[in-house]
C-alpha positions in Angstrom: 0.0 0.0 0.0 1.2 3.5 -1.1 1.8 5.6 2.1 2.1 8.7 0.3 -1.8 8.1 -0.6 -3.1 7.4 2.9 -1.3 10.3 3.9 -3.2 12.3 1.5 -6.0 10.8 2.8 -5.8 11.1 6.1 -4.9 15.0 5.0 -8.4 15.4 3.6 -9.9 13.7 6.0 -8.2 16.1 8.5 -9.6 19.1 6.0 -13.1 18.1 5.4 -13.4 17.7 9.5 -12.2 21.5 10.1 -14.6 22.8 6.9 -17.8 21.0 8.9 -16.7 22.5 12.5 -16.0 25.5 11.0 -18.6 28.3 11.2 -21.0 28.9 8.9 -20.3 31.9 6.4 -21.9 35.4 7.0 -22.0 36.1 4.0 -25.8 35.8 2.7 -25.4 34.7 -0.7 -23.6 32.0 0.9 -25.7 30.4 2.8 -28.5 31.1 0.3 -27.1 27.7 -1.5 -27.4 25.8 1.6 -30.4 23.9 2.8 -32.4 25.8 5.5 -35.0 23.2 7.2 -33.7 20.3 8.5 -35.7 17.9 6.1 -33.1 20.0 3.3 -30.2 19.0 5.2 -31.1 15.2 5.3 -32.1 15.3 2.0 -28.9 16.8 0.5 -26.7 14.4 3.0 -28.8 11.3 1.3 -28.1 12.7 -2.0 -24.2 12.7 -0.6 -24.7 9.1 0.4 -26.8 7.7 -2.8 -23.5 10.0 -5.3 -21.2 8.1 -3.0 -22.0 4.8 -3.6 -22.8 5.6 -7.3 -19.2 6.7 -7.6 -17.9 3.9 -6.1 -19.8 1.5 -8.1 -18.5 2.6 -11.1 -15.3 2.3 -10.3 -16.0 -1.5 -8.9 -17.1 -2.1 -13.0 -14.6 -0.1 -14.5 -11.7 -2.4 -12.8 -13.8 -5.3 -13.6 -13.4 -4.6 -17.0 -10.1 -3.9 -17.0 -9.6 -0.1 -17.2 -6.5 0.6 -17.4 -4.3 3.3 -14.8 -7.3 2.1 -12.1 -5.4 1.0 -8.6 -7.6 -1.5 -6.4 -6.6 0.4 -3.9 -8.4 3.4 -5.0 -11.6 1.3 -5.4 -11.9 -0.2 -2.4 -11.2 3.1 -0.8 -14.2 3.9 -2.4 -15.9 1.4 -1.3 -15.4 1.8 2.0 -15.7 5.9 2.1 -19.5 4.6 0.3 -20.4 2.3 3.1 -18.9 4.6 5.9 -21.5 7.1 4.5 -24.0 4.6 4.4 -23.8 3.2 7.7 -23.9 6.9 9.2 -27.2 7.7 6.8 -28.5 4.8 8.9 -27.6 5.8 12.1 -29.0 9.1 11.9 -32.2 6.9 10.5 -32.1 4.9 13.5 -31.8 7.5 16.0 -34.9 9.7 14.1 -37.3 6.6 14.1 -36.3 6.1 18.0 -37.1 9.8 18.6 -40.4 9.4 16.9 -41.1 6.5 18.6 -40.4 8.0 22.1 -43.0 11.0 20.8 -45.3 8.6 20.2 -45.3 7.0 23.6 -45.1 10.6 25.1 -48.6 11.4 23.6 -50.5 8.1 24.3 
């Protein structure tokens, strides 16, 4: 394994963790682009997920046939970034179901 490339990754990693701490803009034209309900938010983080595993797809069938200058390293990262993504999406399904659930209860 190249350690060049999981230091890269573990670099980007590092980045795209400060960019979602990080405050959101004030400029207004800015955060125009962004979702603004939460039903927004889980729907452009599913959209994320769905890409994800689209990407990573692809790349599963374009080394399956061969393509040339394609690592199997680089697919099974994707791979596994897709079902990292995945397995959070669920989570955050699991947890909203249980929080309905407990409404539920609290009203009956």
């Amino acid at each position: 394994m190249n350690v060049q490339r999981m230091q890269d990754l573990v670099s980007q990693m590092r980045a795209l963790a400060a960019e979602a701490s990080a405050k959101p803009p004030a400029d207004p034209s800015a955060t125009a682009a962004a979702p603004s309900s939460f039903a927004g938010s889980l729907q452009a983080a599913l959209a994320g997920v769905n890409q994800q595993m689209g990407h990573a797809d692809a790349l599963q069938q374009a080394f399956a046939s061969g393509q040339p200058g394609l690592s199997l390293s680089d697919v099974m990262l994707a791979g596994q970034k897709a079902s990292l993504s995945f397995q959070a999406a669920l989570q955050v399904r699991n947890k909203l179901v249980s929080a309905y659930q407990d409404i539920m209860n609290i009203q009956a």
